[in-house]
Residue frames as qw, qx, qy, qz and C-alpha x, y, z in Angstrom:
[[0.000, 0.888, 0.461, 0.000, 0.00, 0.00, 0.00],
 [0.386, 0.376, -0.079, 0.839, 1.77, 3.45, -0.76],
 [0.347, -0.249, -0.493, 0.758, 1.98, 5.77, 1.96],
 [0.000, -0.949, -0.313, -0.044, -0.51, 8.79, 2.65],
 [0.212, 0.902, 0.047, 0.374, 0.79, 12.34, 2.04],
 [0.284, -0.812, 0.445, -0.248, 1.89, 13.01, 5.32],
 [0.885, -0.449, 0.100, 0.067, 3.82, 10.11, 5.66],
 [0.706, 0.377, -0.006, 0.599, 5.93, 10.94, 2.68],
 [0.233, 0.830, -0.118, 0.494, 6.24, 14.41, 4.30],
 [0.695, -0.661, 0.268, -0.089, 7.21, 12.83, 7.79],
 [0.800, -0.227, 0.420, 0.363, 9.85, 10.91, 5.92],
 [0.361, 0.805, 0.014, 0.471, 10.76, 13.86, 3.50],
 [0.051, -0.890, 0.249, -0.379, 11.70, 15.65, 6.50],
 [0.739, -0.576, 0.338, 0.083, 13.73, 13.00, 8.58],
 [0.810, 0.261, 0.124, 0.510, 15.94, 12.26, 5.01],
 [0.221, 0.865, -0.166, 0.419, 16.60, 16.36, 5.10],
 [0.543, -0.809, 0.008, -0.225, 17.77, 15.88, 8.86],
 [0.809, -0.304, 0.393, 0.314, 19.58, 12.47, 9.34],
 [0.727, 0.223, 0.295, 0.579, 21.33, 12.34, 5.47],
 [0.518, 0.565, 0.102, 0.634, 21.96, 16.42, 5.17],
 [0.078, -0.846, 0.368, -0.379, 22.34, 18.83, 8.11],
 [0.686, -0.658, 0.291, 0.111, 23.67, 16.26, 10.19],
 [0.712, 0.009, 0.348, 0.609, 26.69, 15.73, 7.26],
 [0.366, -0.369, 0.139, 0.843, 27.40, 19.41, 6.79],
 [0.106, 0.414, 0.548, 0.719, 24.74, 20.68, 4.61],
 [0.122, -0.366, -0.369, 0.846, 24.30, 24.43, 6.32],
 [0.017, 0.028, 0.271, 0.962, 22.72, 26.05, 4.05],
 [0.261, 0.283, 0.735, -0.559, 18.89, 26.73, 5.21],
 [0.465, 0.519, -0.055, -0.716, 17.45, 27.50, 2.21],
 [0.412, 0.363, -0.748, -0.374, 18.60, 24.54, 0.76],
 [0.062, 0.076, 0.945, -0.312, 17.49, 22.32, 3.38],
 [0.509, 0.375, 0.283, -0.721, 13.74, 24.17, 3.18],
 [0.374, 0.540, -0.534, -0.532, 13.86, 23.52, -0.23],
 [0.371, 0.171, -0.869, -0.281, 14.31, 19.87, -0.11],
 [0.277, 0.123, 0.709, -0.637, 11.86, 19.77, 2.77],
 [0.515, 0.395, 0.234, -0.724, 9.31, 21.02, 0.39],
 [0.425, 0.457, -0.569, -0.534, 10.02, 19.06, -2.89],
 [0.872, 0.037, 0.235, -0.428, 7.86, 16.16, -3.02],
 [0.110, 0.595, -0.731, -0.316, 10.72, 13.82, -3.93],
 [0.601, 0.282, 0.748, 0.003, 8.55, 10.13, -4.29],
 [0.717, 0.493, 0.429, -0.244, 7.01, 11.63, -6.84],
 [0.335, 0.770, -0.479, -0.254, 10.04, 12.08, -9.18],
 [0.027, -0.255, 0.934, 0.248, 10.65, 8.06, -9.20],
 [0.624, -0.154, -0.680, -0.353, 7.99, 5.11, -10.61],
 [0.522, -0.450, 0.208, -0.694, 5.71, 4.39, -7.99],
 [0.923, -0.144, -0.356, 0.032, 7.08, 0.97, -7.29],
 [0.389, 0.290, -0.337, 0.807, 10.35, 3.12, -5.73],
 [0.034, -0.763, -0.001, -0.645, 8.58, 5.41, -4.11],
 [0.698, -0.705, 0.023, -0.121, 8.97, 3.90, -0.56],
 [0.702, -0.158, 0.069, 0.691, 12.73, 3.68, -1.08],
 [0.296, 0.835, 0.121, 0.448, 12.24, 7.63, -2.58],
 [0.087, -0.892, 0.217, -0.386, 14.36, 8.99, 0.46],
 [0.887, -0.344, 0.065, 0.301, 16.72, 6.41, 1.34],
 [0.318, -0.761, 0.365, 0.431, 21.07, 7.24, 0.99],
 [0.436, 0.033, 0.777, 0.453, 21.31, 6.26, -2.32],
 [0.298, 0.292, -0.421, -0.805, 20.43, 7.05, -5.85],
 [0.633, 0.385, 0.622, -0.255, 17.16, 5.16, -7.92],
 [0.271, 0.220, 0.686, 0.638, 16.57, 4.29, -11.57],
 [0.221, 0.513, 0.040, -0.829, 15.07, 6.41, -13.43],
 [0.716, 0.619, 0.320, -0.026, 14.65, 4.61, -16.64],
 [0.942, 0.263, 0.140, 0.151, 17.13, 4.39, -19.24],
 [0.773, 0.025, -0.351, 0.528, 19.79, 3.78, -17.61],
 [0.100, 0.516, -0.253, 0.812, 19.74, 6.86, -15.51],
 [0.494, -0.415, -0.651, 0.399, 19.20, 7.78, -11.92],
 [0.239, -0.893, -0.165, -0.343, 18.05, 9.82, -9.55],
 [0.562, 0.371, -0.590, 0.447, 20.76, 10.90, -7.23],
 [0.491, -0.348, -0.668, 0.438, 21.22, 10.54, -3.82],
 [0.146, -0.934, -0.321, -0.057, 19.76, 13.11, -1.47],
 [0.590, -0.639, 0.138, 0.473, 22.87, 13.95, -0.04],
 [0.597, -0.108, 0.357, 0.710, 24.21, 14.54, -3.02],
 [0.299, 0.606, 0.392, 0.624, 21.72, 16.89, -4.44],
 [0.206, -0.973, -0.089, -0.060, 21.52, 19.21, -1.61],
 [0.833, -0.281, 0.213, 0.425, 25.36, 19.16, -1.67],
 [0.412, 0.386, 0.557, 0.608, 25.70, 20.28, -5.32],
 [0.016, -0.814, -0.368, -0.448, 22.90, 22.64, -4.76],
 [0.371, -0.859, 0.033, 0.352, 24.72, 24.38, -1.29],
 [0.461, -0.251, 0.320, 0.789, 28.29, 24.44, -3.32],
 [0.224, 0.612, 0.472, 0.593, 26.33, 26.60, -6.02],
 [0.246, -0.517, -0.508, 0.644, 25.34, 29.14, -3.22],
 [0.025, -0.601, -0.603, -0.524, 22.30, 30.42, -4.59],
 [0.063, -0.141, -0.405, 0.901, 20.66, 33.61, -3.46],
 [0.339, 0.556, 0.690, -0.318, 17.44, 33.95, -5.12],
 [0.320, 0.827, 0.108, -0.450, 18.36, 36.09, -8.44],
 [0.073, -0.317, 0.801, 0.502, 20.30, 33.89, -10.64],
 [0.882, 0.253, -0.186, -0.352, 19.50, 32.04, -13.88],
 [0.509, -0.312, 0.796, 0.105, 20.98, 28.83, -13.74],
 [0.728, 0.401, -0.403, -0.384, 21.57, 25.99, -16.44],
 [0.627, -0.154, 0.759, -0.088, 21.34, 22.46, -15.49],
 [0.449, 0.297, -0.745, -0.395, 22.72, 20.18, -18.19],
 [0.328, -0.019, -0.941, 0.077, 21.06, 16.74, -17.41],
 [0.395, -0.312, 0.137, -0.853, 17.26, 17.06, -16.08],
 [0.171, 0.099, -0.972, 0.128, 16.64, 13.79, -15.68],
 [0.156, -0.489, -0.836, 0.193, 13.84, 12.84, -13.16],
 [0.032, -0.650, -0.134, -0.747, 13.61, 16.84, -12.62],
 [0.612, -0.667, -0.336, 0.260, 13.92, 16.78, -8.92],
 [0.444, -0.381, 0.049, 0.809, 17.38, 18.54, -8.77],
 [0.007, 0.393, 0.201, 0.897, 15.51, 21.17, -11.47],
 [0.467, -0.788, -0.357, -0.183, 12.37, 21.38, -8.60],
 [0.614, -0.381, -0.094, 0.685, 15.47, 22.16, -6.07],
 [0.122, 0.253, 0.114, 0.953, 16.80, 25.19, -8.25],
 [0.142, -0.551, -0.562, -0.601, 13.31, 26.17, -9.19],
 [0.505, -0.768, -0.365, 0.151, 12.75, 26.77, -5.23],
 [0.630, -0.541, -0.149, 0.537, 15.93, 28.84, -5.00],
 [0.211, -0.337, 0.401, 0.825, 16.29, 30.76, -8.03],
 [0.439, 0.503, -0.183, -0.722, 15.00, 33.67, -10.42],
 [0.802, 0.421, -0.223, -0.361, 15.01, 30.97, -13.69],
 [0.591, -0.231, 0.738, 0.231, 16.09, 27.37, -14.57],
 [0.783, 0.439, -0.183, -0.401, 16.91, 26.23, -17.92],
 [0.625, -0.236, 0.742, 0.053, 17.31, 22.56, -17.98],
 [0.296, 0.579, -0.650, -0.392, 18.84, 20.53, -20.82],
 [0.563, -0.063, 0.823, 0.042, 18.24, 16.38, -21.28],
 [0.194, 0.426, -0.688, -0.554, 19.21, 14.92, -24.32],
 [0.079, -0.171, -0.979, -0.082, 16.54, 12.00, -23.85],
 [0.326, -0.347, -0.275, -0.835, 13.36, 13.24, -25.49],
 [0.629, -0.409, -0.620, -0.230, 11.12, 10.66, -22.80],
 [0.356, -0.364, -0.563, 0.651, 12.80, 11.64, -19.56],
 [0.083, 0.115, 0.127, 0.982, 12.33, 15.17, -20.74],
 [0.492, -0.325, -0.240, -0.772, 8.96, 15.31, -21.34],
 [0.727, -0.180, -0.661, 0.051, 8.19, 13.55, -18.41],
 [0.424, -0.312, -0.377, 0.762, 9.97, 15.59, -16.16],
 [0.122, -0.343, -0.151, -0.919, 8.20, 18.64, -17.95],
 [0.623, -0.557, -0.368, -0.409, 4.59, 17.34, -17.11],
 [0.614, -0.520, -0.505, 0.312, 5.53, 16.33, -13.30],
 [0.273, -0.074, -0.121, 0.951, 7.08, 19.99, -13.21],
 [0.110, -0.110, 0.012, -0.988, 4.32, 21.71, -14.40],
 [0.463, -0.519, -0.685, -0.217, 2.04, 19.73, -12.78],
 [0.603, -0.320, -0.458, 0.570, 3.57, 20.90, -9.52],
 [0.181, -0.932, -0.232, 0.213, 3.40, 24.55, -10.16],
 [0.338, -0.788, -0.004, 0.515, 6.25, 25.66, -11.30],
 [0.408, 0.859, 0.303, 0.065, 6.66, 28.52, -13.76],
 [0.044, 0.918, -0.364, -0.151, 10.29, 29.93, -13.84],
 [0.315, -0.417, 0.766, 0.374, 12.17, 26.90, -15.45],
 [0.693, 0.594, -0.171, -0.371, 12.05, 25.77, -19.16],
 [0.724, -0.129, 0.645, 0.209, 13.01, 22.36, -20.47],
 [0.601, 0.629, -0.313, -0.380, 14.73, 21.39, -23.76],
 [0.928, -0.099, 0.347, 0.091, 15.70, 18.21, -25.25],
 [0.502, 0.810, -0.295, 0.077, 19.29, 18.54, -26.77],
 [0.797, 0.185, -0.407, 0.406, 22.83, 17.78, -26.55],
 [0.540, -0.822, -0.143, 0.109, 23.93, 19.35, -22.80],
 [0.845, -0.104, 0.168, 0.497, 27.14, 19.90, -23.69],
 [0.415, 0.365, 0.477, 0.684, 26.48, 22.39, -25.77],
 [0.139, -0.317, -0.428, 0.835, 24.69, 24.52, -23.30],
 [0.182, 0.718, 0.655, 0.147, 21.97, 26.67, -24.31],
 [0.508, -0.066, -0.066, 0.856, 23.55, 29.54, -26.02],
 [0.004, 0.621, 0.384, 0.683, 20.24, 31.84, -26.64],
 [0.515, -0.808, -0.261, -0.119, 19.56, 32.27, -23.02],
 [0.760, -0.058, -0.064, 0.645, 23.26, 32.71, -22.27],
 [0.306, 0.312, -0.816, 0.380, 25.27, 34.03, -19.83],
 [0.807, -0.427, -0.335, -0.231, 24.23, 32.21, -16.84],
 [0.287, -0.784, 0.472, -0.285, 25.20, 33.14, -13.11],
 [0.498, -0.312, 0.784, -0.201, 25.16, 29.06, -12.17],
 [0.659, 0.290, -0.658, -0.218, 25.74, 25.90, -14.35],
 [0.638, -0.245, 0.673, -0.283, 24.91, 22.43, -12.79],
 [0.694, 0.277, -0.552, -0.370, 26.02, 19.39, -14.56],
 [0.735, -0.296, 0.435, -0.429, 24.60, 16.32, -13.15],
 [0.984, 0.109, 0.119, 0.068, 26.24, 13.76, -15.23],
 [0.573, -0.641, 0.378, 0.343, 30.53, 13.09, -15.05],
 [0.662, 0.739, -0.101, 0.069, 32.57, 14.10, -18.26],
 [0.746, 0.013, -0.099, 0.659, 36.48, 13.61, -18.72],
 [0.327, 0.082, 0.082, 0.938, 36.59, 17.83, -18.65],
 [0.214, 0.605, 0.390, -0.661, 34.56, 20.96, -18.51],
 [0.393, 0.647, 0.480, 0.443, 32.69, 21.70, -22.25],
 [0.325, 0.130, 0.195, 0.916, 34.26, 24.55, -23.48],
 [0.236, -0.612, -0.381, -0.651, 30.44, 26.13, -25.07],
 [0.528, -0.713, -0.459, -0.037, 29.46, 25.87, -20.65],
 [0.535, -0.417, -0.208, 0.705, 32.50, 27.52, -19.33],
 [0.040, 0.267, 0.316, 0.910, 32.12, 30.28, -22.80],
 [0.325, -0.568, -0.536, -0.533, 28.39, 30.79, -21.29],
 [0.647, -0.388, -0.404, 0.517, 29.35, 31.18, -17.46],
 [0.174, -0.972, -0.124, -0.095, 28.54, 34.88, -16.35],
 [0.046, 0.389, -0.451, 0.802, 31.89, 37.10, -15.06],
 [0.231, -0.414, 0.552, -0.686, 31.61, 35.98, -11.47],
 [0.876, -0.118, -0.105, -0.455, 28.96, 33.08, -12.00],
 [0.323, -0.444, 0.820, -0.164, 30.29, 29.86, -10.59],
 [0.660, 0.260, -0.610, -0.354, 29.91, 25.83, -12.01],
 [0.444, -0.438, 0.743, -0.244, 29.60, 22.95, -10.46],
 [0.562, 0.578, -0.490, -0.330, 30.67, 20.09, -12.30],
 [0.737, -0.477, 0.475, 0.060, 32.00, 16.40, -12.05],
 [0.453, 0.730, -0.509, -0.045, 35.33, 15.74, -14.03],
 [0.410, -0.408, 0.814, 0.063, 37.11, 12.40, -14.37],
 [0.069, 0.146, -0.836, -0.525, 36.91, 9.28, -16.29],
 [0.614, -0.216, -0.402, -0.644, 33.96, 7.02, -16.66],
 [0.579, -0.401, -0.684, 0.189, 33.81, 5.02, -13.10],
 [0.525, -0.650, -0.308, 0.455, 34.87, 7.80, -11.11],
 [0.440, 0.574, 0.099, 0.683, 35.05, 11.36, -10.96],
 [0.332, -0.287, -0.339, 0.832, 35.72, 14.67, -8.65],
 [0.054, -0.758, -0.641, 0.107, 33.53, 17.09, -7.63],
 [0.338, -0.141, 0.047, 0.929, 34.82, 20.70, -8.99],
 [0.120, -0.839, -0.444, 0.291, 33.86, 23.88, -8.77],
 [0.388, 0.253, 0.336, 0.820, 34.61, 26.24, -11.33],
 [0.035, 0.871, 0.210, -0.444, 34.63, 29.82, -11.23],
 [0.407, 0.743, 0.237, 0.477, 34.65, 32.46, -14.38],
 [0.246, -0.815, -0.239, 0.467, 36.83, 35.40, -12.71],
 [0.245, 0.763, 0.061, -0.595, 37.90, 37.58, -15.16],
 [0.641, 0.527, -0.339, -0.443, 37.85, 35.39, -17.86],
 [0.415, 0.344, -0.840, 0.060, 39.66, 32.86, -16.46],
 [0.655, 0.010, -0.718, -0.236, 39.24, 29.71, -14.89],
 [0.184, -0.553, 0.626, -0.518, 39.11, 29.10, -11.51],
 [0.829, -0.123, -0.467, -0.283, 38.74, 25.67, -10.02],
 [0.456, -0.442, 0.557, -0.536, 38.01, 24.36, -6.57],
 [0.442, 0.020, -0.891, 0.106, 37.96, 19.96, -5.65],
 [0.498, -0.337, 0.273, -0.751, 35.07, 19.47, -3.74],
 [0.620, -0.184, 0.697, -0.310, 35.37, 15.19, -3.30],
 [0.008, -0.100, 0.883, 0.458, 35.27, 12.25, -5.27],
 [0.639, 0.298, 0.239, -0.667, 31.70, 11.21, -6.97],
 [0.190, 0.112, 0.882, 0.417, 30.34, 8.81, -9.41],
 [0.518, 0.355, 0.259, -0.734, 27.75, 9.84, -11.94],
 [0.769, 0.430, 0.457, 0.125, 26.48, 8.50, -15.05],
 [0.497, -0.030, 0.411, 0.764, 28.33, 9.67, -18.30],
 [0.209, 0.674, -0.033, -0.708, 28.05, 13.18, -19.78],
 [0.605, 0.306, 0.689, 0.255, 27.28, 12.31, -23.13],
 [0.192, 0.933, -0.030, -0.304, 27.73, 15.17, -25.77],
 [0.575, 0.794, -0.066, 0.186, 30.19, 16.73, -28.50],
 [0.045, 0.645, -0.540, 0.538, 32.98, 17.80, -25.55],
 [0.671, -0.240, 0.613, -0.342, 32.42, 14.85, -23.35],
 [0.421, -0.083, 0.886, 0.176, 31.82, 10.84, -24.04],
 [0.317, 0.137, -0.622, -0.702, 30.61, 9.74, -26.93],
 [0.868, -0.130, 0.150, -0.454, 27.22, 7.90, -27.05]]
């Protein structure tokens, strides 16, 4: 039997507690945030009573949702204030775009797999929310009409940063990226300061593979 409302929100709010302020996620706006995003409903409703365990969930082909810990992680090292656009390459399930969407002026999300996409559209705008815009394309390639963009989030692990995302990166905006091979990559943090690069190690990670033009091939 799937849970009633308020259990998911009684066990929404003990994953924000036990798996992110008690492991160093300060940031209160991010914690609200995932308090409030209704994360069951971003996996298949045979998941949904594992939706807020320490670990990531399929998504359907071949992708995942990621751990909690790891999106409210991602989303503190971005340190949002409430008046950026952001570009998230990889929308996947669209949870980590409901995250932004709570924390910031506009999201445009990118997923290069037309079914997750539209999928994640409808469960977005079923939910309510009206300041982020999906497209299905090649993430890599960034999205150069809406460009520059204070904060870039890529949610899948490339051998490098794509050139077109770092060219589209506001003066002063900040990235947050995972770079390495395909089993295993690091968790960096790229800043744009006056034109140049700046890059911060922020732990080791494993995602699925950036796929794109500047990243792996399909």
């Amino acid at each position: 039997m799937e849970r009633t409302r308020d259990a998911y929100e009684t066990s929404r709010a003990r994953m924000v507690e036990e798996q992110l302020a008690h492991r160093g996620i300060t940031d209160e706006r991010v914690l609200a945030a995932m308090r409030r995003v209704p994360r069951h409903l971003f996996v298949e409703e045979p998941l949904r009573d594992r939706a807020h365990g320490d670990h990531p969930l399929p998504i359907g082909e071949e992708q995942t949702i990621s751990q909690p810990y790891i999106v409210g992680f991602m989303t503190q090292l971005l340190e949002l204030r409430g008046q950026e656009k952001i570009l998230e390459v990889g929308t996947g399930s669209g949870y980590q775009t409901a995250v932004l969407a709570e924390l910031a002026r506009r999201v445009c999300t990118i997923e290069r797999l037309p079914r997750l996409a539209e999928r994640a559209r409808a469960l977005l705008e079923q939910l309510g929310y009206d300041n982020l815009w999906v497209r299905v394309g090649s993430g890599t390639l960034g999205w150069p009409d809406e460009a520059p963009f204070d904060r870039i989030l890529v949610t899948a692990g490339g051998p490098s940063v794509p050139p077109p995302l770092f060219q589209q990166l506001a003066e002063g905006g900040r990235m947050v990226v995972p770079v390495g091979d395909v089993a295993n990559q690091t968790l960096t943090v790229v800043e744009k300061v006056r034109g140049e690069m700046k890059t911060r190690l922020c732990g080791e990670c494993k995602f699925v593979k950036l796929v794109g033009k500047y990243a792996w091939e399909t």
